[in-house]
C-alpha positions in Angstrom: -14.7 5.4 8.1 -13.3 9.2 8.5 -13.8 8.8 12.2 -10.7 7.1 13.3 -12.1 4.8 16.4 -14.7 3.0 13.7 -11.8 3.0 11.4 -9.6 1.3 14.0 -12.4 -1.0 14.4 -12.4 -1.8 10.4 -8.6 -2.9 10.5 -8.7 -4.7 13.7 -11.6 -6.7 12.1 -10.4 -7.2 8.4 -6.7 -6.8 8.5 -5.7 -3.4 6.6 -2.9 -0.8 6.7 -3.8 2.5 7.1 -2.0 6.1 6.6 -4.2 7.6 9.1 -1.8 8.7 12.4 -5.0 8.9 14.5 -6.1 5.7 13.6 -2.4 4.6 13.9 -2.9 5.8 17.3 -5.4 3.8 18.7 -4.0 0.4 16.8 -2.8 -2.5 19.1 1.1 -2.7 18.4 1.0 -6.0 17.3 -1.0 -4.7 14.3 1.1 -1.7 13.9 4.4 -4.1 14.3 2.8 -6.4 11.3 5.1 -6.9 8.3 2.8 -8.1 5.9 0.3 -4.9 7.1 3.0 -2.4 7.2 6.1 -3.8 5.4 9.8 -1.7 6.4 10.6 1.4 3.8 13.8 -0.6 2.8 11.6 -3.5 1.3 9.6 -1.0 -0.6 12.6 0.9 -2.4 13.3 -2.0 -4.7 10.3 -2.2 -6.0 8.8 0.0 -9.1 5.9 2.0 -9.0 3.5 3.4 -12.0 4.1 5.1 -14.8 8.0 5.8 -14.0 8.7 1.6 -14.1 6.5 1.6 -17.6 8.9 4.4 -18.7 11.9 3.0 -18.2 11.5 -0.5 -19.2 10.8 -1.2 -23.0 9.4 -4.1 -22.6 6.8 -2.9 -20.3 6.0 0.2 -22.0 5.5 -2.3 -25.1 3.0 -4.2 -23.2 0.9 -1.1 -22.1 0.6 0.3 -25.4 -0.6 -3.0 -26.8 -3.0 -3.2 -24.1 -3.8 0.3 -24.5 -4.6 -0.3 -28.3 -6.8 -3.3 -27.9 
């Protein structure tokens, strides 16, 4: 998987992003152009990530701590 052309293989076969630019590289565009694969950066601002959206919302900090307790 560290080489990039079996890598390449990997996502042309099962259907993954990857971060890998030389990998990137040898992608077909039309899986590179994919936005379920690779969604546009303005889609993924709204959303909330780790431990900053469980510190900033009550209710969800709430939840982790019960969960955490259990």
């Amino acid at each position: 998987m560290l080489d990039p052309e079996v890598n390449a293989r990997e996502v042309m076969a099962h259907g993954y992003p990857v971060a890998d630019s030389r990998t990137n590289a040898l992608l077909p565009e039309e899986i590179l152009n994919d936005p379920i694969l690779y969604p546009a950066a303005e889609s993924l601002d709204a959303l909330e990530f780790g431990a900053a959206a469980t510190l900033t919302d009550p209710n969800r900090a709430e939840l982790l701590a019960r969960f955490k307790s259990a």
